[in-house]
Backbone and ligand atoms as CSV (ligand in chain L), in Angstrom:
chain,resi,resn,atom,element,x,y,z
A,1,UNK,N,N,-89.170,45.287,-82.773
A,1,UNK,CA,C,-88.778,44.978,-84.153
A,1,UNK,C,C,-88.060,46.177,-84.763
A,2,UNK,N,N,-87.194,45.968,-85.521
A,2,UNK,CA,C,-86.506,46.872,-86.451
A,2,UNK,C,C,-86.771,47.478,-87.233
A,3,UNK,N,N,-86.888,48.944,-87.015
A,3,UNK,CA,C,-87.397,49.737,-88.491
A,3,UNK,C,C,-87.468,49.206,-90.103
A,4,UNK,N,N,-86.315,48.273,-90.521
A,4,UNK,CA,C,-86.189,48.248,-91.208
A,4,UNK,C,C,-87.307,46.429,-91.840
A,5,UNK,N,N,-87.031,46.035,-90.650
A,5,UNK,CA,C,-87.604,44.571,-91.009
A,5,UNK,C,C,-89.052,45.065,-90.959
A,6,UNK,N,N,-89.487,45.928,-90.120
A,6,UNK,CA,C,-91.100,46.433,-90.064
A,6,UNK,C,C,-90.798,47.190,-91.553
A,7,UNK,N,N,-90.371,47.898,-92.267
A,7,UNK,CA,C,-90.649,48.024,-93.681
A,7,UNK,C,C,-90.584,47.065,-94.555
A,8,UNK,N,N,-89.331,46.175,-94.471
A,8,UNK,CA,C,-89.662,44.484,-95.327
A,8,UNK,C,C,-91.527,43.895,-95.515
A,9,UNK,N,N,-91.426,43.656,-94.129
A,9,UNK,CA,C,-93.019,43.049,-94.090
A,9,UNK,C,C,-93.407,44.003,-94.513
A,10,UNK,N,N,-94.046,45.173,-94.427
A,10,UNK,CA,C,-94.988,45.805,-95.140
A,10,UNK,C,C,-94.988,46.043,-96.261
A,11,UNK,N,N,-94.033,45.626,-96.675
A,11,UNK,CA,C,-93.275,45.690,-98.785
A,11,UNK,C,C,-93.949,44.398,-99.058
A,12,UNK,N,N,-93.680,43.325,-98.319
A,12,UNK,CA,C,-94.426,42.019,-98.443
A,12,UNK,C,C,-95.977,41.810,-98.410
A,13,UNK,N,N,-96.324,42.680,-97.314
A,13,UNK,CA,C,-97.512,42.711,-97.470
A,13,UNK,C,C,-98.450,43.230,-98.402
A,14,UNK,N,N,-98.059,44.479,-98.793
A,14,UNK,CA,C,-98.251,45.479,-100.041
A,14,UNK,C,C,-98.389,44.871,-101.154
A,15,UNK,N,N,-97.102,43.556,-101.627
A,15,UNK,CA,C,-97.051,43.343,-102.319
A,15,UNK,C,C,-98.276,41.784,-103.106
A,16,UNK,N,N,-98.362,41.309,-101.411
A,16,UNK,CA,C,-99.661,40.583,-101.892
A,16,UNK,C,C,-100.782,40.585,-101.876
A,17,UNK,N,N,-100.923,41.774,-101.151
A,17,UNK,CA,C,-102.656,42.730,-101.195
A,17,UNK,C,C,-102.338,42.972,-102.750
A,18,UNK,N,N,-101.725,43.558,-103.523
A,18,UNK,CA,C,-101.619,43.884,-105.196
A,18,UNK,C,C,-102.174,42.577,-105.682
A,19,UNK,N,N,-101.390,41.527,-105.649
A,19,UNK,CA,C,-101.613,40.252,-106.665
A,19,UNK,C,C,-103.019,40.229,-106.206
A,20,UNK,N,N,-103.346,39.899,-104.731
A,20,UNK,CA,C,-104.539,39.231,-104.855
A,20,UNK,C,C,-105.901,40.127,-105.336
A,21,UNK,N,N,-105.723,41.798,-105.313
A,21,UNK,CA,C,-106.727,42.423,-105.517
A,21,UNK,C,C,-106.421,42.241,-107.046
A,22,UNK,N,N,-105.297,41.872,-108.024
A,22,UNK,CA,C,-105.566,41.647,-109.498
A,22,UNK,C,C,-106.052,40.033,-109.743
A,23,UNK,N,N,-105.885,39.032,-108.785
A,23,UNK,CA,C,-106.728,38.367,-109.369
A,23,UNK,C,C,-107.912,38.349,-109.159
A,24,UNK,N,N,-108.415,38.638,-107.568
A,24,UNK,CA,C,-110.204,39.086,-107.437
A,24,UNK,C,C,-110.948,39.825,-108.822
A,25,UNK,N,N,-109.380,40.432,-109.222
A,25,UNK,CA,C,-110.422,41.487,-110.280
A,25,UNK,C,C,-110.908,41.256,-111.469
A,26,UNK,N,N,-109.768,40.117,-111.827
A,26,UNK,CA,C,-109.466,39.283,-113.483
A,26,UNK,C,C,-111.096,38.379,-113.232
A,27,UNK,N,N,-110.887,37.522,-112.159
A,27,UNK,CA,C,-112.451,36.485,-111.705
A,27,UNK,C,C,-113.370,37.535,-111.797
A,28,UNK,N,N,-113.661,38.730,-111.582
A,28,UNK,CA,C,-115.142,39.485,-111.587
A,28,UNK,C,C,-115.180,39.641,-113.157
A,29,UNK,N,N,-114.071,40.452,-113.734
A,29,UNK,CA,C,-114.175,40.692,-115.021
A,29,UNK,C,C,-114.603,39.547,-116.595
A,30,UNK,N,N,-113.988,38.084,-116.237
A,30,UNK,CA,C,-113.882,37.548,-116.830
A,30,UNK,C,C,-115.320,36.782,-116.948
A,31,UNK,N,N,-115.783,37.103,-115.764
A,31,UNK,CA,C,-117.370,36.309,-115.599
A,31,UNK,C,C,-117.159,34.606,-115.442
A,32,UNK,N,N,-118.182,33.796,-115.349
A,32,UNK,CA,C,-118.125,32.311,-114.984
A,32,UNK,C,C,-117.795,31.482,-116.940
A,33,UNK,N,N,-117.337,30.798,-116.862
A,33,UNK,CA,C,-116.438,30.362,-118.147
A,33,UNK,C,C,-117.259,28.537,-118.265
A,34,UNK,N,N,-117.766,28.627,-119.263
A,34,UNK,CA,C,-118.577,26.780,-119.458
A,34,UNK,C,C,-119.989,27.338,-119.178
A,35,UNK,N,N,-120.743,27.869,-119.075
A,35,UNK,CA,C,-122.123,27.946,-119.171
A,35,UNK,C,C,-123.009,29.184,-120.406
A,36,UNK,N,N,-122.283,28.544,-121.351
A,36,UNK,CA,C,-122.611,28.991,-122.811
A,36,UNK,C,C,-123.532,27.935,-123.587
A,37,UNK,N,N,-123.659,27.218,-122.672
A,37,UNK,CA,C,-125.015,26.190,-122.900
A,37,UNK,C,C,-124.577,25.092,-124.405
A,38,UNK,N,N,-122.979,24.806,-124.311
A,38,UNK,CA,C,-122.686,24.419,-125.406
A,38,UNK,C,C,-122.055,22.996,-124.936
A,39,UNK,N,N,-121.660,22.000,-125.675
A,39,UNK,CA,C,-120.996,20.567,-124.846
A,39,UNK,C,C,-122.090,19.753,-124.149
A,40,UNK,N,N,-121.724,18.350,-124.233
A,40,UNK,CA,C,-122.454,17.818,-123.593
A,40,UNK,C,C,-122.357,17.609,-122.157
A,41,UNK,N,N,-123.059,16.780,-121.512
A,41,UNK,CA,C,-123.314,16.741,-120.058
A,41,UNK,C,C,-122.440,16.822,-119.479
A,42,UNK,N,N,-120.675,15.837,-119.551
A,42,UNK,CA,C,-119.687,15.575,-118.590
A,42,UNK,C,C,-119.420,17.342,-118.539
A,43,UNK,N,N,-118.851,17.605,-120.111
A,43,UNK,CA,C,-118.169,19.001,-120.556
A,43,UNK,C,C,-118.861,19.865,-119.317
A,44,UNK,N,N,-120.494,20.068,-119.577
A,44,UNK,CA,C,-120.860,20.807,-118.601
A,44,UNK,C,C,-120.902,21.074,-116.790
A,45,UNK,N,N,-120.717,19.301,-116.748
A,45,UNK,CA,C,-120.666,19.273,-115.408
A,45,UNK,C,C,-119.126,19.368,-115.083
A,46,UNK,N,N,-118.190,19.325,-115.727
A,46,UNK,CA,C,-116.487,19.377,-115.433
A,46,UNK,C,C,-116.638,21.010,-115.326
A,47,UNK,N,N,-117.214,21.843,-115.813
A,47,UNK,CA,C,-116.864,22.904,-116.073
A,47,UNK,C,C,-118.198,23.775,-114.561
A,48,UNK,N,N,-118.819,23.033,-114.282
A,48,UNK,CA,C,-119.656,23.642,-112.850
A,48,UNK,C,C,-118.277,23.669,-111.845
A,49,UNK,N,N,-117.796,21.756,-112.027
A,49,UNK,CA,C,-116.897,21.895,-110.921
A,49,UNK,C,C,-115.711,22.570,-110.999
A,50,UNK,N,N,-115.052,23.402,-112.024
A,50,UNK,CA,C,-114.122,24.634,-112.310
A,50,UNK,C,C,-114.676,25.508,-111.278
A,51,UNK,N,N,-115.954,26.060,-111.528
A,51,UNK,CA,C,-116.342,26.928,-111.462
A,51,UNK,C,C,-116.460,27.369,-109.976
A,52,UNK,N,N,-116.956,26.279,-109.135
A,52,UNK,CA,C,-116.931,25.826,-107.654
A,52,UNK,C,C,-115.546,26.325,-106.781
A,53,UNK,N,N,-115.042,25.275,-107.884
A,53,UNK,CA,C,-113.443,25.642,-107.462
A,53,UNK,C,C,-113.188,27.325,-107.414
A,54,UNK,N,N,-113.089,28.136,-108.355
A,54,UNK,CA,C,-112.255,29.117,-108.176
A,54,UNK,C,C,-113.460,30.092,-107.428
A,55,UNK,N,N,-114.798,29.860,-107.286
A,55,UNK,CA,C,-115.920,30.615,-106.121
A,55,UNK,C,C,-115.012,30.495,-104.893
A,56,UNK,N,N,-114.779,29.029,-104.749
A,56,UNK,CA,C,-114.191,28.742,-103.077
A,56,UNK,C,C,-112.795,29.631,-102.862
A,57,UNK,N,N,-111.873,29.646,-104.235
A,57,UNK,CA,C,-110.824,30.331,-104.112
A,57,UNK,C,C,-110.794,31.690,-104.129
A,58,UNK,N,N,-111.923,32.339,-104.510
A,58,UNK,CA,C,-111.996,33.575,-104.210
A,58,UNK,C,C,-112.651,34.034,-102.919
A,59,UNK,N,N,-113.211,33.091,-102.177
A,59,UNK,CA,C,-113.334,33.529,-100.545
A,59,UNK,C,C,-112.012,33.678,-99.956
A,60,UNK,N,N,-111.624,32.349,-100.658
A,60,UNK,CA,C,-110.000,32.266,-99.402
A,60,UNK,C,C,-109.223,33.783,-99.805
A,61,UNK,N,N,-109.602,33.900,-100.867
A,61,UNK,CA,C,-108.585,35.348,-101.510
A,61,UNK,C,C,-108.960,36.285,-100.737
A,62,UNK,N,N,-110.320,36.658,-100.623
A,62,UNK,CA,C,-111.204,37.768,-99.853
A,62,UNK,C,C,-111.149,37.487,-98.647
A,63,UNK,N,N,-110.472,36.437,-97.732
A,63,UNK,CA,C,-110.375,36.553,-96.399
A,63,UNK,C,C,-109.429,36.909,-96.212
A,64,UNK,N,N,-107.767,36.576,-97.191
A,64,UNK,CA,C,-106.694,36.842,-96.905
A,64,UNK,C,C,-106.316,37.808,-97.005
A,65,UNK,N,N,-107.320,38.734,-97.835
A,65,UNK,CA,C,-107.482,39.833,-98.333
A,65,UNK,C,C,-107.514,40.736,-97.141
A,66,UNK,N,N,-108.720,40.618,-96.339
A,66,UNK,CA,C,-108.886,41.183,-95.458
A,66,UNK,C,C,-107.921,41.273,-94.052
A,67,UNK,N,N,-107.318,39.442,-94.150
A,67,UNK,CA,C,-106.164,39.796,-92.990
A,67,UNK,C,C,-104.866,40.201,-93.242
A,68,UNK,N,N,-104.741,40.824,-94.810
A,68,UNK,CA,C,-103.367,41.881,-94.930
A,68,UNK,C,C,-104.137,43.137,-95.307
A,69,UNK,N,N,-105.441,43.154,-94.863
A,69,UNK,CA,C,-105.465,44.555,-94.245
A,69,UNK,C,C,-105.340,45.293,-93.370
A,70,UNK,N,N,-106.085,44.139,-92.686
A,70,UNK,CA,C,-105.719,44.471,-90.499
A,70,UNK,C,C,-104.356,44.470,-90.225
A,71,UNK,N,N,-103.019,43.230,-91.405
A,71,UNK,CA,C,-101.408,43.755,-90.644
A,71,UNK,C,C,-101.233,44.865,-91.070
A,72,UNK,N,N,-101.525,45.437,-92.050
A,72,UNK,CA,C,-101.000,46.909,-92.663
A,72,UNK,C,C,-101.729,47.620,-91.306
A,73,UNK,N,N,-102.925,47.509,-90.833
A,73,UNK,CA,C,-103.480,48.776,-89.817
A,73,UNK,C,C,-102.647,48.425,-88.629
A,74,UNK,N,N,-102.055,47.385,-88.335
A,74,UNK,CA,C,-101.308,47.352,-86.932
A,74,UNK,C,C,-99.755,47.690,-87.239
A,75,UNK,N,N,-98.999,47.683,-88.771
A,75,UNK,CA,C,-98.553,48.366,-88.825
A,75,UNK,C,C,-98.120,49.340,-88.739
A,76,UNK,N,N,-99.176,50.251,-88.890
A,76,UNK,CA,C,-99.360,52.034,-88.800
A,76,UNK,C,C,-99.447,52.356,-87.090
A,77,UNK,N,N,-100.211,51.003,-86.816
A,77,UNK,CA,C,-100.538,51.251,-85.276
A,77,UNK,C,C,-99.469,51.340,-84.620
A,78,UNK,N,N,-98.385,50.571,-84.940
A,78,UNK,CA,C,-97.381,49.985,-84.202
A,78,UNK,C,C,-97.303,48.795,-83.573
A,79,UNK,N,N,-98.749,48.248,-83.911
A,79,UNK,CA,C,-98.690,46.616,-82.726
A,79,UNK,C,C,-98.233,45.591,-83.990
A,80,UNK,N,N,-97.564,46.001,-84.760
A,80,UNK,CA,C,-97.683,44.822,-85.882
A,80,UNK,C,C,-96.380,43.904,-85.115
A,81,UNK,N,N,-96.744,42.338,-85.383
A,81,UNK,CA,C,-95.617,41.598,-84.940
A,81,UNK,C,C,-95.719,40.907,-83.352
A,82,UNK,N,N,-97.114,41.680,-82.524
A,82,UNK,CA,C,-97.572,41.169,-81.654
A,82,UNK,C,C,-98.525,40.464,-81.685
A,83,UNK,N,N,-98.457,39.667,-81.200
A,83,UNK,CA,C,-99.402,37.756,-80.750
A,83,UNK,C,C,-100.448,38.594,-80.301
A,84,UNK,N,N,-101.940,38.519,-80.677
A,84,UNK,CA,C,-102.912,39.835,-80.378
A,84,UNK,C,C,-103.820,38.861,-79.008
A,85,UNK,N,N,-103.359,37.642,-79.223
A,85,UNK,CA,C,-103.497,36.498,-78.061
A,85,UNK,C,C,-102.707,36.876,-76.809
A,86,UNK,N,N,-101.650,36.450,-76.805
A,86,UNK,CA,C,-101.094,36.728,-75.362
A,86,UNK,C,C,-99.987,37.352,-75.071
A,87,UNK,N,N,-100.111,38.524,-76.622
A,87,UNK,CA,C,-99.085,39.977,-76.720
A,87,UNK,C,C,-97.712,39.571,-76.611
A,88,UNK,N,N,-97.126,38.201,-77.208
A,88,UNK,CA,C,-95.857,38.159,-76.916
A,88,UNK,C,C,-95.472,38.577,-78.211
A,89,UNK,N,N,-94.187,38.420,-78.460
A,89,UNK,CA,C,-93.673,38.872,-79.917
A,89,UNK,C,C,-93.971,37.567,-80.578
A,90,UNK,N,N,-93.931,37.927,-82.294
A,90,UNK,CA,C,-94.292,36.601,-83.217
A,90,UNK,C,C,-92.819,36.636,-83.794
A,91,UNK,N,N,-92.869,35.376,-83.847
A,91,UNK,CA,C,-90.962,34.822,-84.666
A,91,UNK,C,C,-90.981,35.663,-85.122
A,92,UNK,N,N,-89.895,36.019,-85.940
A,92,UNK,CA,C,-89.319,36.847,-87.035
A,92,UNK,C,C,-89.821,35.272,-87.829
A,93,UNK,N,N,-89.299,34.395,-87.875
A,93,UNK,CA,C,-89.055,33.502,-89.067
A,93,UNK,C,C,-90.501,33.218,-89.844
A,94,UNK,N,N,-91.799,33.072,-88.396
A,94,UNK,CA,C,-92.760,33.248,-88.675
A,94,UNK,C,C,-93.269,34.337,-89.469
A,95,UNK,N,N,-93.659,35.581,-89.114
A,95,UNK,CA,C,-93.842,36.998,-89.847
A,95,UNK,C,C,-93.236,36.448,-91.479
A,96,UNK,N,N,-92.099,36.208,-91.548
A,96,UNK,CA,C,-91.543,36.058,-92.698
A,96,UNK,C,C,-92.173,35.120,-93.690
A,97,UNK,N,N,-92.595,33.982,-93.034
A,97,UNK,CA,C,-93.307,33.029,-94.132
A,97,UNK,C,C,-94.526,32.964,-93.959
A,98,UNK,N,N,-95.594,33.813,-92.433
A,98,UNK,CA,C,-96.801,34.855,-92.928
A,98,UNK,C,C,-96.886,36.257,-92.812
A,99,UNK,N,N,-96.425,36.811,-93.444
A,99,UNK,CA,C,-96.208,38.323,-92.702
A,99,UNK,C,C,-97.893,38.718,-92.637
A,100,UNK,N,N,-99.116,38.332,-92.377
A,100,UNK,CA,C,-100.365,38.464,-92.309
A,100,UNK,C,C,-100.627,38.063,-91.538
A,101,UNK,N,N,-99.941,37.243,-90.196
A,101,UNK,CA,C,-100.446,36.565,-89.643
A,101,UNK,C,C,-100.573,37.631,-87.654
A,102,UNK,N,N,-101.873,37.268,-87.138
A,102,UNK,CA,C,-101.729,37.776,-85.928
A,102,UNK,C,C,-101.330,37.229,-84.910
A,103,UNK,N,N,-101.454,36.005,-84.723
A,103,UNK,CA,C,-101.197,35.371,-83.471
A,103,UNK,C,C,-99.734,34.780,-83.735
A,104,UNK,N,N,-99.364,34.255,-82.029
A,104,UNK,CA,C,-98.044,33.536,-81.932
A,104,UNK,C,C,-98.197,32.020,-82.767
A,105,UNK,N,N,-96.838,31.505,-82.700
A,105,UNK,CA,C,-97.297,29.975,-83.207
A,105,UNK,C,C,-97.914,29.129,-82.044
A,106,UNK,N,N,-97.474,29.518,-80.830
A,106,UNK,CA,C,-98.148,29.164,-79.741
A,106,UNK,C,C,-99.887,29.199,-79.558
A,107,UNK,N,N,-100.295,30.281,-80.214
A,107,UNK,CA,C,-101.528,30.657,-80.106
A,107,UNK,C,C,-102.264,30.150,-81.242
A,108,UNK,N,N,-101.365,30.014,-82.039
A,108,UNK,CA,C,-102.323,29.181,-83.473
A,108,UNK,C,C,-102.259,27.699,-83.447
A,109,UNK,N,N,-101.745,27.441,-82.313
A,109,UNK,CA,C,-101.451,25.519,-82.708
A,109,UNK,C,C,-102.330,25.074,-81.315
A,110,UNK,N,N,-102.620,26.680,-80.197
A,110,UNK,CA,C,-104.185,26.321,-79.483
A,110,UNK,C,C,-105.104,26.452,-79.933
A,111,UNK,N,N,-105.664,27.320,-81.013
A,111,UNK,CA,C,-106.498,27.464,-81.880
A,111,UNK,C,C,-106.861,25.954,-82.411
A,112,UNK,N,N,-106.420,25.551,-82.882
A,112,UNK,CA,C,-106.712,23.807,-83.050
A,112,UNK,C,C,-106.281,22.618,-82.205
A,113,UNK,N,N,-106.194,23.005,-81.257
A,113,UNK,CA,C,-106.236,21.455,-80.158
A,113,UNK,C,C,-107.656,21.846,-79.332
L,1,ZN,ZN,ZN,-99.534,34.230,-78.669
């Protein structure tokens, strides 16, 4: 890969480790929203299932979190851009629309069959 496209992705990556560590941070700060013990039953129960919702969305955040941490370390490593499956190179086109991602598309479409 090209010096320069290996700095793209890592500008990309950088840039969504930022967003997602400001919204993890806004959800801790802001605390859970509808359990002020006020409204009746639906109000309260519409507002559990808010609440569900953005719990579940902050795992997915904190996992994705974690796998644009590992591309930034294979970055530095130098293996960034290799299929950590069967070490071939990953698209460019791929990288581009996940630059987080480790495996080939080959290796992620065995992952589910
Ligand atoms: Zn592969």
């Amino acid at each position: 890969m090209k010096k320069s496209e290996l700095t793209q992705h890592k500008k990309a990556l950088l840039a969504k480790k930022q967003d997602l560590e400001n919204s993890i941070g806004k959800g801790v700060l802001t605390g859970s929203p509808g359990t002020d013990g006020h409204g009746d039953f639906a109000d309260r129960s519409a507002a559990a299932n808010e609440e569900e919702i953005s719990i579940q969305l902050k795992q997915t955040d904190a996992k994705l979190l974690r796998a644009i941490e590992s591309a930034l370390a294979r970055v530095e490593s130098g293996a960034y851009g290799i299929c950590t499956d069967c070490e071939e190179e990953i698209s460019p086109a791929r990288l581009k629309a996940v630059p987080w991602t480790k495996v080939c598309i080959n290796c992620k479409e065995k992952q589910y069959s």
